[in-house]
N, C-alpha and C positions, 0 to 999 in steps of 0.2 A: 556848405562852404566852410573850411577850415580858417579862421582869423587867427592873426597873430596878438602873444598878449596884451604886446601895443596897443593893437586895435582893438582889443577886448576893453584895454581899459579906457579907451578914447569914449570906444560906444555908450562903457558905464558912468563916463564923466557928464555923457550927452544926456544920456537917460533921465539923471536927476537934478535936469535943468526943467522949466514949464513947456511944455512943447511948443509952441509959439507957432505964428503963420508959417506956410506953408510957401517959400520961397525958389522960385526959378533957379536950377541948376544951370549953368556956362558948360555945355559941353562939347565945345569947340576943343580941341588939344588934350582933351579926357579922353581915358582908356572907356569905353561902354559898347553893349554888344551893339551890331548892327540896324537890328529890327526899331532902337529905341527913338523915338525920333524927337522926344524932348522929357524932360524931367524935373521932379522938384523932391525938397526935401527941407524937414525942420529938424528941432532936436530930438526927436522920438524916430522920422520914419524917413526913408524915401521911396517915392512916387515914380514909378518908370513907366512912359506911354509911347507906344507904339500906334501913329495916326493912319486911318484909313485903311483897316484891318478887316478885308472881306469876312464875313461872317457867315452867317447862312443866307440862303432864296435870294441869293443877289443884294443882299443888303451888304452897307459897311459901315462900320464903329471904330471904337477905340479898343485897344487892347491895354488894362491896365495890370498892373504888378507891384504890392506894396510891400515894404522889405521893412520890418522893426533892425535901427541898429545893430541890436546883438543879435539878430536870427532868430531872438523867441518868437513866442507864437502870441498873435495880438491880442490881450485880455479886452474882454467886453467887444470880442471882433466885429459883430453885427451896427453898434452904434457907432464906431472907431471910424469904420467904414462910409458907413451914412455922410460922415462930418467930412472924411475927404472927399467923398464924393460930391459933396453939396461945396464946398470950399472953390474944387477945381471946374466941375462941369454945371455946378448952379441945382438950385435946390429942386426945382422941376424937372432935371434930367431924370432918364432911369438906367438904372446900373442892373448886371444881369451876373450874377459868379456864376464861374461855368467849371464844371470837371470833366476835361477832354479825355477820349480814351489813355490808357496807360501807352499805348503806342507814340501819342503826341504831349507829352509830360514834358514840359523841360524845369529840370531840377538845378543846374545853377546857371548864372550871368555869366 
């Protein structure tokens, strides 16, 4: 996704603030894709979830999607991860990254 400098330079104002909790997005009257069905976001990321996301053998989860402000790529991704996952769904849950075929990819929001 192509940002404007604006928002480059919003993202990088964000960036180097402490990342802080991990707070509930309002998104009633917000532009966001369909599938999303609630979200959250701090100074460093936002968290988009999609509830009740058949999965496989009849099971069903969450679908999550973490977006660093500026579209880099999350340093330390494995631990970064852990922390919102244990933040949002509690530290018990288990979280599963999954790389669907190229056919079912979806590349932007």
């Amino acid at each position: 996704m192509s940002r404007s400098k604006r928002e480059r330079a919003v993202a990088r104002r964000l960036l180097n603030k402490p990342a802080g909790a991990l707070e509930p997005v309002d998104l009633a009257g917000r532009a966001h894709p369909a599938w999303m069905s609630r979200a959250f976001a701090n100074h460093r990321y936002v968290v988009m979830i999609a509830d009740q996301v058949p999965l496989w053998s009849g099971m069903q989860g969450s679908k999550v999607m973490v977006q660093r402000h500026d579209d880099q790529p999350i340093p330390g991704h494995w631990r970064e991860l852990q922390m919102i996952k244990n933040a949002l769904f509690g530290r018990e849950a288990t979280a599963v990254e999954f790389y669907p075929p190229e056919s079912e990819l979806i590349y932007s929001l």
